[in-house]
C-alpha positions in Angstrom: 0.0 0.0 0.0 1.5 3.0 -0.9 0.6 6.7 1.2 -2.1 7.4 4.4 -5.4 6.7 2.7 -7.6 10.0 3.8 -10.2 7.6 5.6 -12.5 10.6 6.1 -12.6 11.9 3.0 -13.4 8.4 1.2 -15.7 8.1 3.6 -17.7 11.7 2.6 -17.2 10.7 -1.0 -19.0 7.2 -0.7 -21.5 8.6 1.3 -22.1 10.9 -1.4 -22.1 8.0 -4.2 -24.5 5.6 -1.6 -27.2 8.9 -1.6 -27.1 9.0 -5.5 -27.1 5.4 -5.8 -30.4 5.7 -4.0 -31.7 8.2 -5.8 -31.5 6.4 -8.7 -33.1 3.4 -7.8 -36.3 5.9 -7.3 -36.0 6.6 -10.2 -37.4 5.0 -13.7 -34.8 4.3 -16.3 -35.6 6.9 -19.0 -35.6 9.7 -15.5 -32.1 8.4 -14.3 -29.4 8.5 -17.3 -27.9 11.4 -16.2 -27.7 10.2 -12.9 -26.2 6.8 -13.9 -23.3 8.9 -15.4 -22.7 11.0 -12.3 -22.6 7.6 -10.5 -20.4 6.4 -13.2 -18.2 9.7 -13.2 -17.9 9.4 -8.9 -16.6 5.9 -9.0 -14.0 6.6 -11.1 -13.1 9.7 -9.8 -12.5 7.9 -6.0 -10.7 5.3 -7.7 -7.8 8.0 -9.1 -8.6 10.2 -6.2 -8.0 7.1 -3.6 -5.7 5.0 -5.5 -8.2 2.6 -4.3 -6.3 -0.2 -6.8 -4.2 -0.1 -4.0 -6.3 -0.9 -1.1 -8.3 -3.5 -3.4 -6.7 -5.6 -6.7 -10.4 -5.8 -8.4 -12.1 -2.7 -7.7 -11.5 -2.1 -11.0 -12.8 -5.2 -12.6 -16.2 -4.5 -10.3 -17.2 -0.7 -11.2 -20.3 -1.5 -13.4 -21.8 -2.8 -10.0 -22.2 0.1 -7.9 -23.4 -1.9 -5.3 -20.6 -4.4 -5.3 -17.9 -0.9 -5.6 -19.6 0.3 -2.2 -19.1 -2.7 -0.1 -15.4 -2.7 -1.5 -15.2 0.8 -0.6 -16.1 0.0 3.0 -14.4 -2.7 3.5 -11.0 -0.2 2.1 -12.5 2.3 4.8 -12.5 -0.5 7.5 -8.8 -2.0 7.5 -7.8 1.7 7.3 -9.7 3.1 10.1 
């Protein structure tokens, strides 16, 4: 692991993704495109913003579920508390 992961930070940032995430679940399909590319846009922006790679090998492989990215994004939050 390379650097101090900012545990806080991460922590704002998924909270952020986790309230969209919701939000677009209320949401009918033709209402929530642009909201399924902010969604898209925040996961890849804590990725490079986190270096998350580095806390997690596959979080990569996972970002189309945003589901799946939160729970590996608490589980990076948790071994770094």
């Amino acid at each position: 692991m390379t650097g101090k992961l900012n545990v806080q930070k991460l922590k704002e940032n998924l909270n952020y993704l986790e309230s969209k995430n919701r939000e677009l679940k209320r949401l009918n399909e033709t209402d929530g495109r642009s909201l399924e590319s902010m969604i898209k846009y925040l996961k890849k922006d804590m990725i490079e913003k986190y270096n998350l790679t580095d806390h997690h090998e596959s979080i990569k492989k996972e970002i189309k579920n945003t589901e799946v990215f939160i729970e590996n994004v608490n589980s990076i939050i948790e071994v770094n508390l």
